[in-house]
N, C-alpha and C positions, 0 to 999 in steps of 0.2 A: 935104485932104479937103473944106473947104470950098469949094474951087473945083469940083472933082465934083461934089458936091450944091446947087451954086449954080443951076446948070440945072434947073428946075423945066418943061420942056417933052418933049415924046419921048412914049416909053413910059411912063413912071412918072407923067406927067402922063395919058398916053390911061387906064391902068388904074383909077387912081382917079375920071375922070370915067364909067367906066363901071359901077362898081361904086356912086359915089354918086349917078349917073344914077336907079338904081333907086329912091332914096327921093320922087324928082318923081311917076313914078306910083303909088307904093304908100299906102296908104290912111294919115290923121294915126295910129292907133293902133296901126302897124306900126312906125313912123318914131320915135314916142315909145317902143316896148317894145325897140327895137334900141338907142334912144341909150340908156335906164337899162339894161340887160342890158350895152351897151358902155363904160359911164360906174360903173357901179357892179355890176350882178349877175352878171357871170363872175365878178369876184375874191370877193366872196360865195361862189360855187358851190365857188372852190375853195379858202377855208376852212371850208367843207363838208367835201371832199373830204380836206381835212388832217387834219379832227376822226376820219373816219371808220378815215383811215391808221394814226392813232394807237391808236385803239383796239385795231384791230389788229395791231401792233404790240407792245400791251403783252402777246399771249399767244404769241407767237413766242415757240421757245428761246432764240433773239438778243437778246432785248427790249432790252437795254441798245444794241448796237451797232442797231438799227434807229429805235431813238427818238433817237440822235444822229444818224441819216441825215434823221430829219423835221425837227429842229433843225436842221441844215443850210438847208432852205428856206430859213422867214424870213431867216435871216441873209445868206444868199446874193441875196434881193431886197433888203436894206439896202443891201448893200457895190454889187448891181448901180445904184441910186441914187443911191447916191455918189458912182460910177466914171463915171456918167451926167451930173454936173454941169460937170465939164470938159469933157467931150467935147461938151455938148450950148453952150459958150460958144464953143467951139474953131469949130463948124461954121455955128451962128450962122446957122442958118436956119429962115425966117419959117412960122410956118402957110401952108398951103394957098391959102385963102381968102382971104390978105392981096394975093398978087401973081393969085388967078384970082377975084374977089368973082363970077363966075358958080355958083361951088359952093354947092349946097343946104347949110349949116349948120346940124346939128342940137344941139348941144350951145355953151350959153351958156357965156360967161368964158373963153374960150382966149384973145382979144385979149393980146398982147403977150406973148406965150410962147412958146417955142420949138419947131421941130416935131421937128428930132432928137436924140435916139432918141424913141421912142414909149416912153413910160415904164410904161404897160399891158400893151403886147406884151410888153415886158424883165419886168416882174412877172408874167405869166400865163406865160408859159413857164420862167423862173427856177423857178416852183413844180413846174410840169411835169417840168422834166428833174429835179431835187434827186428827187421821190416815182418818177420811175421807177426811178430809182440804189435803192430803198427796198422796191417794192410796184407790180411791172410792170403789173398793172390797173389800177389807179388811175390809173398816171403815163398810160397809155394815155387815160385816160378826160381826166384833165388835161390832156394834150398837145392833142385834139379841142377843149377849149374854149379853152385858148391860140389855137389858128388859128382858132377864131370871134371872140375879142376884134379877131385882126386885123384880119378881115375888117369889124366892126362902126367899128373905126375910121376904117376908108375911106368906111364905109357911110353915117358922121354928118360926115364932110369934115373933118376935124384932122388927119389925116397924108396922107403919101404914101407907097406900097407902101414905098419905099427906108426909110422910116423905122420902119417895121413890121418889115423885113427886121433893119434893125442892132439894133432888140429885143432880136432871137431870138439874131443872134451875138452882142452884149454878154451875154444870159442864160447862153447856153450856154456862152462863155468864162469868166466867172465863176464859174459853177457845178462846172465838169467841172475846170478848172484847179485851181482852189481846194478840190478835194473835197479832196484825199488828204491836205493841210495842216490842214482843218478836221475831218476823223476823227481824228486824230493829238492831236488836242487835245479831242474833243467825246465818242470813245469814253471814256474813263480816267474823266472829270468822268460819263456817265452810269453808269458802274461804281459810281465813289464816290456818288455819288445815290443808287443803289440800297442802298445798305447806312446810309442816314439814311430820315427820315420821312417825305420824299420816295417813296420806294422804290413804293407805291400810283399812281404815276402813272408810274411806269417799266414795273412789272411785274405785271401783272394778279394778284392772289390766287388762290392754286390752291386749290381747294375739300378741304375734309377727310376723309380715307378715315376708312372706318370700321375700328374695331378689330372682330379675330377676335372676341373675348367679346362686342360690341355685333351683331355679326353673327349670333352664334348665339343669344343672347337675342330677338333678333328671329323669328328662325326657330324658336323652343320658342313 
């Protein structure tokens, strides 16, 4: 593998120089709202996006097996993290910027860190695919910002497409492999939640009917 992505020239080289070609001309407060939106406020938007999942969630019939599906996420971008620290020794390749200093760098402190996988892509899409398994709008709406984090990474010059790309496959092999191990274990435990004190954060409160005699008292 590291001989593969040893080559940092070709295509994987022309696309990112075109992609981060675009911050030369584009104006300092484009350049600065791309690197924090690419450095920090997609994965913002999409614990946004989780809070909102959940809530909906808690008034599903499922509640229980849908709120182990959001639990799924974070855990699945842990384990993608994890699974990411070998792999990204194993391949032992340099930023961008190290072997082409022609690239616009828009984001400080990457010096001396590795550029594969892209540890952003792998978290922005890891949430993505976990909420669409979940809550197909949302994940739709997540999956759209996962492929702007990509794009934002090229945009600020830390990765190279290829390393955006093994992201998306380390996310989505962690996620989708490991689902049916992680329900197996996540469904039972939000069962059992549910029937502790917990249970308010599983399962929405269903609001009180009224009784017949409160109903006709009303109506007299």
């Amino acid at each position: 593998m590291s001989t593969l992505l040893g080559d940092t020239t070709g295509p994987d080289l022309e696309l990112l120089r075109a992609v981060n070609g675009l911050a030369e001309s584009a104006p300092d407060w484009i350049d600065s709202t791309v690197a924090w939106f690419g450095e920090y406020g997609i994965l913002l938007g999409l614990a946004l996006i989780g809070v909102v999942a959940w809530l909906q969630a808690r008034r599903r019939p499922d509640a229980p097996v849908a709120i182990a599906g959001l639990l799924w996420a974070p855990l699945a971008v842990a384990l993608c993290e994890l699974a990411n620290l070998p792999i990204s020794a194993l391949v032992n390749r340099p930023r961008p910027f190290v072997d082409h200093p022609e690239l616009d760098v828009l984001v400080a402190g990457k010096e001396g860190t590795l550029s594969f996988v892209s540890d952003h892509s792998a978290m922005s899409m890891g949430i993505a695919i976990a909420l669409l398994l979940v809550n197909r709008r949302l994940g739709l709406i997540a999956a759209g910002l996962a492929l702007l984090q990509g794009f934002a990474r090229l945009y600020v010059g830390v990765h190279y497409p290829t390393d955006v790309l093994g992201g998306y496959a380390l996310a989505a092999a962690v996620v989708l492999l490991l689902a049916p191990l992680a329900m197996a274990v996540l469904v039972p435990l939000c069962h059992a939640l549910g029937r502790t004190a917990l249970r308010p954060l599983l399962i929405a409160p269903q609001p009180r009917r009224r009784s017949r005699h409160a109903e006709r008292d009303l109506a007299a």
